[in-house]
Backbone as numpy.savetxt, mean C-alpha at the origin, in Angstrom:
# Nx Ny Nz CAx CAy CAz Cx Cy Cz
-73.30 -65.17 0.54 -74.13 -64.01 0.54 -73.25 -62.78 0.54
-73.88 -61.97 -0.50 -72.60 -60.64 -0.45 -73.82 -59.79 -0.05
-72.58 -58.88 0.42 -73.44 -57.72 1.28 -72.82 -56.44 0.78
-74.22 -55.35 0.19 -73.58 -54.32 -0.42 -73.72 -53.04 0.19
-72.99 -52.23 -0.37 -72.45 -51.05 0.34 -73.00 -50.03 0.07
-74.27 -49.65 0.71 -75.52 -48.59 -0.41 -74.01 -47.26 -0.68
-73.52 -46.76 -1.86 -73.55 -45.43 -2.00 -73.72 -44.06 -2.19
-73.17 -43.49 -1.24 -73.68 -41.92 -0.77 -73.76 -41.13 -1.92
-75.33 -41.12 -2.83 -75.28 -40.43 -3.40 -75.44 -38.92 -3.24
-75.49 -38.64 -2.57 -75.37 -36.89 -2.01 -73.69 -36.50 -2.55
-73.17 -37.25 -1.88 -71.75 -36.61 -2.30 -70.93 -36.16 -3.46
-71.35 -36.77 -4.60 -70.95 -36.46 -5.82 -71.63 -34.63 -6.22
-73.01 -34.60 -5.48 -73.83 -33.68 -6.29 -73.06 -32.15 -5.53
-72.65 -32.63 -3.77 -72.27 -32.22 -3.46 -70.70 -31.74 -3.53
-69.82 -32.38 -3.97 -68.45 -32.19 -4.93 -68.77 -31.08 -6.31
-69.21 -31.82 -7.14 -69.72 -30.46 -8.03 -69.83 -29.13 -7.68
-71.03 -28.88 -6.38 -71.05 -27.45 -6.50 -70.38 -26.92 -5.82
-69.30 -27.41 -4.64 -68.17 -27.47 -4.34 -66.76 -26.48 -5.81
-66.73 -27.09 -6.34 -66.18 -26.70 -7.76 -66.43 -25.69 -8.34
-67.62 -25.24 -8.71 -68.14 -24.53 -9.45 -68.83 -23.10 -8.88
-69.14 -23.42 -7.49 -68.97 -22.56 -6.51 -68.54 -21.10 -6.77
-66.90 -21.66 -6.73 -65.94 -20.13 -6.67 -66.26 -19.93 -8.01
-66.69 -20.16 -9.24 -66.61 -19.72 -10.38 -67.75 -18.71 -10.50
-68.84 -18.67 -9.98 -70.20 -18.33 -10.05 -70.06 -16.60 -9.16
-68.52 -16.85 -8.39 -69.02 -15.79 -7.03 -68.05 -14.43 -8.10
-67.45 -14.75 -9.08 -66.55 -14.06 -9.89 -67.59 -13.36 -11.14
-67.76 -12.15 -10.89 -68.50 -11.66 -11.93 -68.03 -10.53 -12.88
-68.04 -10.59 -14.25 -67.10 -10.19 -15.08 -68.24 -9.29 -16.43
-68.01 -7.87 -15.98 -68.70 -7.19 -17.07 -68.41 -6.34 -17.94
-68.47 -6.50 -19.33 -67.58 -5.63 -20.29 -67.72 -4.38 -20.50
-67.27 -3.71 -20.69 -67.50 -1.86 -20.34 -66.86 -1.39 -21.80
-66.09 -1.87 -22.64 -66.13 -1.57 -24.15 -65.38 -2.16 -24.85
-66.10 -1.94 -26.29 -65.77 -3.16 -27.23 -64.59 -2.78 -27.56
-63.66 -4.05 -28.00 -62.47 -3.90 -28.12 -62.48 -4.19 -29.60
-61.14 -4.04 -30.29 -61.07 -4.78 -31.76 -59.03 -4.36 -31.73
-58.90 -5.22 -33.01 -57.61 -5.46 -32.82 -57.00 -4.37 -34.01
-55.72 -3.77 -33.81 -55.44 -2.78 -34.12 -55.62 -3.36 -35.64
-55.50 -2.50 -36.35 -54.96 -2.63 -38.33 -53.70 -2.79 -38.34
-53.44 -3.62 -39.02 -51.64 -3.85 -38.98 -51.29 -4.34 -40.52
-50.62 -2.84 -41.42 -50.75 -3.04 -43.02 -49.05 -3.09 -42.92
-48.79 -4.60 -43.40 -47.37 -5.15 -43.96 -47.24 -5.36 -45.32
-46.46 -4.99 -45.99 -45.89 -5.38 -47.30 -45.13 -6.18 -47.10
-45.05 -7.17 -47.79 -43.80 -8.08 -48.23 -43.92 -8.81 -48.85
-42.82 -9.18 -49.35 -43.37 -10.15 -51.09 -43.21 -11.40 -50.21
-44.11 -12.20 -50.92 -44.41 -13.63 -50.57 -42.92 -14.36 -49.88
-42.80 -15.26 -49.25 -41.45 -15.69 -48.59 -40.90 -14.80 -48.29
-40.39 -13.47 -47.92 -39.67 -13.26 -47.35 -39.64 -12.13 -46.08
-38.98 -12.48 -45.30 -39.20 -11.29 -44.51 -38.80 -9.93 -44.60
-39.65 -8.73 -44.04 -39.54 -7.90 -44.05 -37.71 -7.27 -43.56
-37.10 -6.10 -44.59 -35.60 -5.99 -44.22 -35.58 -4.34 -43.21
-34.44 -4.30 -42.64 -34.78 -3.43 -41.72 -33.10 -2.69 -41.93
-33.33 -1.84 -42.26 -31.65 -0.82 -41.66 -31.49 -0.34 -40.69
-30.99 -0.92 -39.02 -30.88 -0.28 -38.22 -29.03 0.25 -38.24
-29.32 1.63 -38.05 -28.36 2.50 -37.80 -27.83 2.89 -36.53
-26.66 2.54 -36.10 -26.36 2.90 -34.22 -25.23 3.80 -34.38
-25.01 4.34 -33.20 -23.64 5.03 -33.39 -21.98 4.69 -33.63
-21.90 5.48 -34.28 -20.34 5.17 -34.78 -19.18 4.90 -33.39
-18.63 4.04 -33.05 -18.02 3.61 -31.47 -16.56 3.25 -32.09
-15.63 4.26 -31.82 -14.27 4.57 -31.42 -13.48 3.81 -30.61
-12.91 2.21 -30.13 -12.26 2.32 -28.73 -10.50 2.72 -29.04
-10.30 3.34 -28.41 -8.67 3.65 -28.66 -8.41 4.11 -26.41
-7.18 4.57 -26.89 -6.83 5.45 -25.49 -6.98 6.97 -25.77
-6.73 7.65 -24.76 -6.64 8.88 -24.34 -5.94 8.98 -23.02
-5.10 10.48 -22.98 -4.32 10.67 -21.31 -5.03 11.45 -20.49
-5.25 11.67 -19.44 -5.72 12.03 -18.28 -5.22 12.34 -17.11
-4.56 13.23 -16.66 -4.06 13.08 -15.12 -5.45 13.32 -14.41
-4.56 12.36 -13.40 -5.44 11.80 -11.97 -4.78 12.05 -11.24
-5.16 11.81 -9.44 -3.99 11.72 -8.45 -4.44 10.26 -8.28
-3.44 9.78 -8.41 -3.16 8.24 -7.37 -2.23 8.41 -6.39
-2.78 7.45 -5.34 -2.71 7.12 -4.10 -0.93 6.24 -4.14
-0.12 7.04 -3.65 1.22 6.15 -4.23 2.67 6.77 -3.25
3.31 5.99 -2.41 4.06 6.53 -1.98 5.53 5.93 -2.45
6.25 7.03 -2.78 7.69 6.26 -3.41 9.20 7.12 -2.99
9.73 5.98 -2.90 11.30 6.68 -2.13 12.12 6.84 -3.12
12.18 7.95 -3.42 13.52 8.51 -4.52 14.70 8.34 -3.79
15.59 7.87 -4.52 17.18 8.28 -4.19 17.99 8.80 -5.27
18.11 10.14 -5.10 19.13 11.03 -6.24 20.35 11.35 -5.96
21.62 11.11 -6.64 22.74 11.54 -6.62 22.68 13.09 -6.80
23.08 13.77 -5.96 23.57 14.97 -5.84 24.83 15.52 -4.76
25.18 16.68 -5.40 26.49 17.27 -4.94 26.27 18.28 -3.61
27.25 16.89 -2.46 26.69 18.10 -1.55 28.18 18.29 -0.24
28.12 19.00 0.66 29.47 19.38 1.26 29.46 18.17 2.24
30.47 17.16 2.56 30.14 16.59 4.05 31.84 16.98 4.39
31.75 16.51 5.98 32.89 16.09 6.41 33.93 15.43 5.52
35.53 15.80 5.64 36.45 14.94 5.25 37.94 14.99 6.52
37.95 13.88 6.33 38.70 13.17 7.58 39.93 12.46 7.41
40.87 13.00 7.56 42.35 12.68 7.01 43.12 12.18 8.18
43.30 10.37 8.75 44.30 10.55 9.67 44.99 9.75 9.10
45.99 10.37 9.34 47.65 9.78 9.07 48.15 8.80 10.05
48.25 7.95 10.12 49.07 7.16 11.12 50.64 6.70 10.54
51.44 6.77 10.93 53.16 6.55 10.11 53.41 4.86 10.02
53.11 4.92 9.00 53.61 2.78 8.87 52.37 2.22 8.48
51.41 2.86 8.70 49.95 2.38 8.11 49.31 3.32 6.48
48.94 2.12 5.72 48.36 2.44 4.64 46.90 2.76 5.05
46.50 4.06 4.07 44.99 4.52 4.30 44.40 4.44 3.43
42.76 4.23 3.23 42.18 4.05 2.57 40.84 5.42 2.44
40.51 6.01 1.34 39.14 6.65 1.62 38.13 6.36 1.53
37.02 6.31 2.19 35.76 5.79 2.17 34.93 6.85 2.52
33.64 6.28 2.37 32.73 7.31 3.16 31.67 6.40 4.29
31.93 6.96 5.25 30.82 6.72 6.18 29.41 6.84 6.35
28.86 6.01 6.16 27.13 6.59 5.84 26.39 5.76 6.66
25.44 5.83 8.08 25.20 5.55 8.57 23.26 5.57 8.12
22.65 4.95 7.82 21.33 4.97 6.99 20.36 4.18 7.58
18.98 4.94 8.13 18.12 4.06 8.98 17.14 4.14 8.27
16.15 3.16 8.64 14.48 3.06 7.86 13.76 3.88 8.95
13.04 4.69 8.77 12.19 5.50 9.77 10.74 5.50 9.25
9.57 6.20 9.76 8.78 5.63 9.22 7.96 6.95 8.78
8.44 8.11 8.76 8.23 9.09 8.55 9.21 9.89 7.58
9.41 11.26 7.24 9.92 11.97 6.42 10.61 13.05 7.63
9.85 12.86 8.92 10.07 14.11 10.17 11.28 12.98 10.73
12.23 12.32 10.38 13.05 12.10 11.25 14.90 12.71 10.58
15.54 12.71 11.43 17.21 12.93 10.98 18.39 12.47 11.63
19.15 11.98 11.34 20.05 11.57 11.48 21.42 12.27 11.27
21.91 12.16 12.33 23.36 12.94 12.03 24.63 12.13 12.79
25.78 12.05 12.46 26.90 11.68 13.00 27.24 12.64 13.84
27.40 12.53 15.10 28.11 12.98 16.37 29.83 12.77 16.17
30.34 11.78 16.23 31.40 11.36 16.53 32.08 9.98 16.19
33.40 10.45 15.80 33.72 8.66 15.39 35.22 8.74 15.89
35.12 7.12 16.54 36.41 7.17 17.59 36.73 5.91 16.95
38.43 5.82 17.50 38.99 4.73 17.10 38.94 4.07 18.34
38.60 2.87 18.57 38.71 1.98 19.78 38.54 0.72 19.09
40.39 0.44 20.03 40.04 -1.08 19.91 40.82 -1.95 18.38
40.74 -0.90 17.95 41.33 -1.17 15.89 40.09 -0.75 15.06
39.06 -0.38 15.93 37.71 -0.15 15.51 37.44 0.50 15.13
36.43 1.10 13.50 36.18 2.57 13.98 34.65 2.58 14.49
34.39 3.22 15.54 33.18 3.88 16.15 32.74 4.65 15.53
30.93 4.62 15.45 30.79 5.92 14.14 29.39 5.95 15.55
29.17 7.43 16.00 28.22 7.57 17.69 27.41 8.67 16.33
26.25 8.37 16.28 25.22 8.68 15.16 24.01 9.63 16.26
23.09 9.98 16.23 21.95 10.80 16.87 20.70 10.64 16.14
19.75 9.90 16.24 18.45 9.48 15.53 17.47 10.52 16.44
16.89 11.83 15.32 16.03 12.64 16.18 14.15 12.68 15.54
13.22 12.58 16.04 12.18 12.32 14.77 11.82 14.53 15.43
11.95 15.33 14.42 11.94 16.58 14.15 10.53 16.96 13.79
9.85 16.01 13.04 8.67 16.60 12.84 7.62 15.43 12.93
6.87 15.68 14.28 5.67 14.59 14.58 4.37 14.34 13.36
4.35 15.42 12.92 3.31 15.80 11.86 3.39 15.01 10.17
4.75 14.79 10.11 4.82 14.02 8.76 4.82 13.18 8.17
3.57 13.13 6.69 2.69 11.90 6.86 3.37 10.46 7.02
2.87 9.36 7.10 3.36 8.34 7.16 3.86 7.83 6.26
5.19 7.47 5.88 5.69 6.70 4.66 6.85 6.04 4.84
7.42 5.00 4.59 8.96 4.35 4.96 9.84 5.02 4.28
10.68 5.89 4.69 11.86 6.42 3.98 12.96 5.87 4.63
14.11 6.62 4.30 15.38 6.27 5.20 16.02 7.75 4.94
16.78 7.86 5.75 17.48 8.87 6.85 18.84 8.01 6.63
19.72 9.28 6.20 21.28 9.11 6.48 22.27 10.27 6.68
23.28 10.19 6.76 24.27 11.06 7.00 25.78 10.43 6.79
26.52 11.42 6.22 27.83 10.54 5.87 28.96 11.59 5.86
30.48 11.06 5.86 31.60 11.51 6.58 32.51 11.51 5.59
33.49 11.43 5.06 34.62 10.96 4.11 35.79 10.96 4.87
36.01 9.44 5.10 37.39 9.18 6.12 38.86 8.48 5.43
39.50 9.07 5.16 40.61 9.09 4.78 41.59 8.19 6.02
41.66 6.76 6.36 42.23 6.05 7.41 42.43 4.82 7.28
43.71 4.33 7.91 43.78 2.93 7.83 42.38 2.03 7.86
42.63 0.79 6.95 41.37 0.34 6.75 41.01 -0.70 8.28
40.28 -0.16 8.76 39.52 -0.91 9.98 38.12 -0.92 10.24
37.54 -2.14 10.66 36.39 -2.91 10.91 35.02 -1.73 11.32
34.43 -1.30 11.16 33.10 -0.21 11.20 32.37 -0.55 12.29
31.70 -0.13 13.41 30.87 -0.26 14.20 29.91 0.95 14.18
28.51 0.78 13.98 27.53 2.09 14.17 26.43 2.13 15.51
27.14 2.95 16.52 26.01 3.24 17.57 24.76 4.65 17.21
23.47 4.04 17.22 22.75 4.74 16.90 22.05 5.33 18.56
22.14 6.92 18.74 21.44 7.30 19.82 19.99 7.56 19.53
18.98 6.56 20.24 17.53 6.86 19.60 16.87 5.76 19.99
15.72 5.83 19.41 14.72 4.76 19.87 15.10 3.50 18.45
15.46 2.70 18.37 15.10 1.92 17.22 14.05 1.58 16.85
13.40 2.37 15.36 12.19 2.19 14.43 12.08 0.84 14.36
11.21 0.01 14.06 10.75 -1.08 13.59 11.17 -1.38 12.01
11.51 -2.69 11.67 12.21 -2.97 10.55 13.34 -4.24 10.55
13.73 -5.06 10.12 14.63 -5.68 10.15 16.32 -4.67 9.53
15.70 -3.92 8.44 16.91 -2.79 8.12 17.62 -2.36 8.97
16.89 -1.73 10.06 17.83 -1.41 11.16 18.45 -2.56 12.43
18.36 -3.55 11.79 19.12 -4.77 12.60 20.53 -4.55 12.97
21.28 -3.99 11.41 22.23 -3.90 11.87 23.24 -3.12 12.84
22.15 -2.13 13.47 23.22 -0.98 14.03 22.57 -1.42 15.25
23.44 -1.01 16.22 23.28 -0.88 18.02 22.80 0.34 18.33
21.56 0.42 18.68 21.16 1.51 19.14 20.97 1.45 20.80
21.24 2.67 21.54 21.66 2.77 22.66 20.53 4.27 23.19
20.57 3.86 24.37 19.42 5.48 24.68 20.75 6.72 24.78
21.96 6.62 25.37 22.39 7.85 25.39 24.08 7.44 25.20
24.56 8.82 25.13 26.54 8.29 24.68 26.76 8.28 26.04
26.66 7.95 27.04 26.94 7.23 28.26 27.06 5.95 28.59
26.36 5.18 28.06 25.81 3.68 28.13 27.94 3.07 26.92
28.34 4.16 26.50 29.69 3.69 25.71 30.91 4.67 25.84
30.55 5.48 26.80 31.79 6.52 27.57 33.13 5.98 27.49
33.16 4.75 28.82 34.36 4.76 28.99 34.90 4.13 27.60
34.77 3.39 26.54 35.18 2.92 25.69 35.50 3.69 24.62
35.04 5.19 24.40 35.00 6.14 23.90 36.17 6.95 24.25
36.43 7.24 25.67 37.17 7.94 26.40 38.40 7.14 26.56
38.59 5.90 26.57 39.75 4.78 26.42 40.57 5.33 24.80
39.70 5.50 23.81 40.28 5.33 22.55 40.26 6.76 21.91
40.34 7.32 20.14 40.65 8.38 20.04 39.73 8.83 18.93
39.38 10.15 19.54 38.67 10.68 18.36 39.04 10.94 17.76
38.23 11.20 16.21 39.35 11.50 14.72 38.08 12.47 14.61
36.71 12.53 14.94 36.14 13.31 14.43 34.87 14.08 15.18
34.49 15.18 15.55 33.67 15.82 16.61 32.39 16.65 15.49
31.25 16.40 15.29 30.47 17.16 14.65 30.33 18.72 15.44
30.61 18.63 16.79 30.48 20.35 17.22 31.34 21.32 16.88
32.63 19.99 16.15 33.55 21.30 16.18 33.84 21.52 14.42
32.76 21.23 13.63 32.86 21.49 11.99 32.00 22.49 11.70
């Protein structure tokens, strides 16, 4: 015995207007007649219509312009200028001339450098230098700062004490900088000066 399953016919009728519903609640009324523009083309059979478009005539080449760019650069120029010259004679010793140039990286344009004093100690020569920064105000850029001597002297081994703060840099590795000419007095005062900047 099979047993059947009356179906709900309500539901179908009810699905429909379900559907059709939202369509009915949308009401749409024309307010004027439209028509489609006139649109008169020539063209001979197969082919399409030809067109001359004309654009502007476009040039690329160069041209010059000054600008300012953003650029900082360290000149170094040979020029003619007065320094110290330093003649010692020692009897039995051959001399050589050189020049002494004691040259730091600073990080400004406001700093200077000058030679104080250069002593012989030791077989040595001592070169006692003065690192001063002169102008707080000037802009920031890596230059270098020097000063130089012309020493006419037996040829011996160079040592440079710099009085000053030592700038940052590996450049200035090589010199000993010291806070004041005290901290190398007696070694100074042991040996002999050949050269005094107060008294040129």
């Amino acid at each position: 015995m099979k047993l059947r399953t009356p179906r709900p016919k309500q539901m179908i009728p009810l699905f429909m207007l379900l559907m059709v519903m939202p369509l009915g609640a949308c009401r749409v009324e024309q307010e004027e007649t439209g028509s489609l523009p006139n649109v008169d083309v020539e063209v001979e059979p197969g082919n399409l219509p030809e067109y001359d478009i004309q654009g502007p005539d476009v040039n690329v080449g160069v041209t010059e312009r000054t600008v300012t760019v953003p650029r900082v650069v360290v000149v170094q120029e040979e020029e003619s200028v007065q320094v110290p010259y330093i003649d010692v004679d020692l009897p039995g010793a051959d001399r050589i001339e050189r020049t002494i140039t004691p040259e730091i990286e600073v990080p400004s344009a406001g700093y200077d450098l000058t030679i104080q004093g250069i002593y012989a100690v030791n077989n040595e020569l001592w070169v006692v230098s003065q690192l001063d920064e002169v102008d707080a105000s000037a802009p920031a850029a890596a230059v270098r700062v020097s000063d130089r001597v012309v020493l006419n002297a037996p040829d011996m081994p160079v040592r440079h004490f710099i009085i000053g703060e030592r700038p940052e840099g590996t450049f200035n590795e090589q010199y000993t900088f010291i806070d004041s000419r005290e901290e190398i007095s007696p070694e100074l005062n042991a040996g002999r000066q050949l050269y005094d900047q107060a008294t040129t």
